[in-house]
C-alpha beads as a LAMMPS data file, in Angstrom:
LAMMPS data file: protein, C-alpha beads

82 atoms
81 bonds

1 atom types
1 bond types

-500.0 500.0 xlo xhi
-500.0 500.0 ylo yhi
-500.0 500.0 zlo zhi

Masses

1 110.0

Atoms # bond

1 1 1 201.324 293.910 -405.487
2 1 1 199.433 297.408 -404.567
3 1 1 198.238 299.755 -407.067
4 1 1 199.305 303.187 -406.925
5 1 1 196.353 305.512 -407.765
6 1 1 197.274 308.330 -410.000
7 1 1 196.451 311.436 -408.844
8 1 1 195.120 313.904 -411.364
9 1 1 196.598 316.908 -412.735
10 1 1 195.782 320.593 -412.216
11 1 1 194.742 320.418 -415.828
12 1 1 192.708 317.532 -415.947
13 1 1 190.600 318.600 -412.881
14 1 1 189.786 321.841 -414.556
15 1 1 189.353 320.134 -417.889
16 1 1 186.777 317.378 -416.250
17 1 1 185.387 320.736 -414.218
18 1 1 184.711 322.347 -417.791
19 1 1 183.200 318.837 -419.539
20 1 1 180.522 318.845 -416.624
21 1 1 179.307 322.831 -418.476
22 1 1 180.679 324.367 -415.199
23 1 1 182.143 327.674 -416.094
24 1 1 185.159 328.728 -414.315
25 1 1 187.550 331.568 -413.514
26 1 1 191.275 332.405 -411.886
27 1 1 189.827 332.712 -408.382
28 1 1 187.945 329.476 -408.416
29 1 1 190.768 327.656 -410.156
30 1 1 193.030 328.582 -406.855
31 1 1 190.777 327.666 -404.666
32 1 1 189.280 324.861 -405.740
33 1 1 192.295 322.779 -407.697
34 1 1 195.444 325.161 -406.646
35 1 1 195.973 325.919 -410.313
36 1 1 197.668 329.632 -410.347
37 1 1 198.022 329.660 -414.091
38 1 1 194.582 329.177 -415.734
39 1 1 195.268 330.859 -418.481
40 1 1 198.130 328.837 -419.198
41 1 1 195.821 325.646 -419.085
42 1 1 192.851 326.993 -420.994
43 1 1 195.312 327.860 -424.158
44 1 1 196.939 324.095 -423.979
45 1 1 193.603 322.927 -424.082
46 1 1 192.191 325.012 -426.850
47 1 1 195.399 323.766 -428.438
48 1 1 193.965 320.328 -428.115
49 1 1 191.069 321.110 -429.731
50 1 1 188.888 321.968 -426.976
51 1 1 186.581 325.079 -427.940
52 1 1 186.413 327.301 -425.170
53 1 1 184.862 330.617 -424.821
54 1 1 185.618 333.432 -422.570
55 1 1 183.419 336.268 -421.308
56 1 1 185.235 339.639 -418.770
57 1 1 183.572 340.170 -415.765
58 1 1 182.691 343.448 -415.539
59 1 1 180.953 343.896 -412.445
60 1 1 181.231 342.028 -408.582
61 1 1 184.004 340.418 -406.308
62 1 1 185.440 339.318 -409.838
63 1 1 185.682 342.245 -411.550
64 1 1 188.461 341.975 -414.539
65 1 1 188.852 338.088 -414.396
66 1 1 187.826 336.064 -417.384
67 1 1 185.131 333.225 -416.798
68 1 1 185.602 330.197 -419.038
69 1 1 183.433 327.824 -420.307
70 1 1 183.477 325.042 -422.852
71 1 1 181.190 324.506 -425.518
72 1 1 182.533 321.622 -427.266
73 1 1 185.335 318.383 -427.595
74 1 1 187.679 317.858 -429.936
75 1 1 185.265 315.535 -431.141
76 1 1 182.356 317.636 -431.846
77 1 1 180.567 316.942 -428.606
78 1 1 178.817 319.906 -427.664
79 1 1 178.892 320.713 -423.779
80 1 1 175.938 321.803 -422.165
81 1 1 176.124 324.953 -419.805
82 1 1 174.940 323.570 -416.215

Bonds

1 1 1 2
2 1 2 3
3 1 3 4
4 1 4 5
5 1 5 6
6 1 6 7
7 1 7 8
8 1 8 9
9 1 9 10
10 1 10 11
11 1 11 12
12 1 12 13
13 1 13 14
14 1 14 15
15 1 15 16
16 1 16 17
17 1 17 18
18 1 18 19
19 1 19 20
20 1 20 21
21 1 21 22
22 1 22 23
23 1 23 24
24 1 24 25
25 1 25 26
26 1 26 27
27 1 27 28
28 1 28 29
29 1 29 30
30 1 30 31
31 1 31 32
32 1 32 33
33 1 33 34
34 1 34 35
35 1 35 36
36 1 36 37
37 1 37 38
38 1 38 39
39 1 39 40
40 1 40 41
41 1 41 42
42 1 42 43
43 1 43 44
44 1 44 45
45 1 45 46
46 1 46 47
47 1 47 48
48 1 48 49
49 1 49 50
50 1 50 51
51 1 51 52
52 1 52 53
53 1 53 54
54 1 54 55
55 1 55 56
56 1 56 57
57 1 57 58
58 1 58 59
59 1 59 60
60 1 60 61
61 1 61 62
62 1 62 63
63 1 63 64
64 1 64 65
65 1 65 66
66 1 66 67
67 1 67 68
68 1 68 69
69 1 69 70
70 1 70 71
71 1 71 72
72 1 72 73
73 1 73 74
74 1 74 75
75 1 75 76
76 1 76 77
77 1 77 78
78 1 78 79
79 1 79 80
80 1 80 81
81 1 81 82
């Protein structure tokens, strides 16, 4: 009997993306995981229990998206930025 590998969400690969202190905004998540709605994933996370802050860019190609980054688990963990 074969073993189906499981093939991980949109949210999970941004949520592993963030745990490695990667920061991340809208652009990035379309490009890199096809996740349109990274909002809609950061707030279910924070919901969670993830803490995750938020800065505007206010200058450069990505001007008037918001870059996320998490700075710690549910747990307590703090993430460091990389």
């Amino acid at each position: 009997m074969s073993k189906k590998s499981k093939k991980a969400s949109k949210s999970q690969k941004v949520m592993m993306h963030l745990l490695k202190g990667k920061t991340l905004n809208q652009a990035q998540a379309a490009k890199l995981f096809g996740a349109w709605r990274l909002s809609a994933i950061i707030f279910n996370l924070r919901k969670k229990g993830f803490d995750i802050m938020t800065t505007q860019n206010s200058r450069g190609i990505y001007k008037g998206f918001g870059r996320y980054q998490m700075t710690k688990t549910p747990t307590g963990q703090r993430i460091k930025a990389n």
